[in-house]
N, C-alpha and C positions, 0 to 999 in steps of 0.2 A: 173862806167858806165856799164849798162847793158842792154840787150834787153828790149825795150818799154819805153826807154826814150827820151823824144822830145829835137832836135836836131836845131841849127841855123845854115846855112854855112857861114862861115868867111873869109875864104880864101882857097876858090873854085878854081882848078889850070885844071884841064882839062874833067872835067863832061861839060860844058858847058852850067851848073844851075849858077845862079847869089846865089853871095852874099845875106843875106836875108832869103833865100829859108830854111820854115822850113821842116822837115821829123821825121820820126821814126825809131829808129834802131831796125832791124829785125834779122838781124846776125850780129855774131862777128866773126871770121875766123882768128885764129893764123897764119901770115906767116912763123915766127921766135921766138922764145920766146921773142926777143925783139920786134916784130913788128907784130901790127895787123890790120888788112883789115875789114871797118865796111861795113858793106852790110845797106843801106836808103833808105828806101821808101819814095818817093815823093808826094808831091801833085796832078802830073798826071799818080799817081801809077805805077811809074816806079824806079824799084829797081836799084840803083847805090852803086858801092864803092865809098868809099871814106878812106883816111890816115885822123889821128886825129887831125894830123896837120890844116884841113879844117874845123872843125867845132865847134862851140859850146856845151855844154847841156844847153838846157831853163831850162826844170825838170824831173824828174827824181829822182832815187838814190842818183846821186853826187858822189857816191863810185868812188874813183880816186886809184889805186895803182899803183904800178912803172911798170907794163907790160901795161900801155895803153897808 
């Protein structure tokens, strides 16, 4: 998973975007080496975090490693 790949939210917990909503990831922000904070751009071009836990990739890379 890398910047500039389109993204599905899945299980959106408090952005207060619905499920569905697609975006783009524009950053990626290491909080912990285990954990990291994706910065998405929306459709009313507003940039949100979001945990991995909340979304999809449509397409993209796919590049999955054990720190995402």
């Amino acid at each position: 998973m890398v910047i500039g790949d389109l993204i599905t939210l899945t299980n959106s917990q408090t952005s207060g975007y619905r499920n569905g909503t697609t975006g783009l990831i524009i950053k990626i922000e290491e909080v912990r080496k285990d954990l990291k904070l994706f910065w998405i751009m929306l459709p009313d071009d507003n940039t949100v975090p979001f945990w991995r836990l909340e979304f999809e990739v449509v397409s993209g890379s796919r590049r999955l490693d054990s720190n995402s």
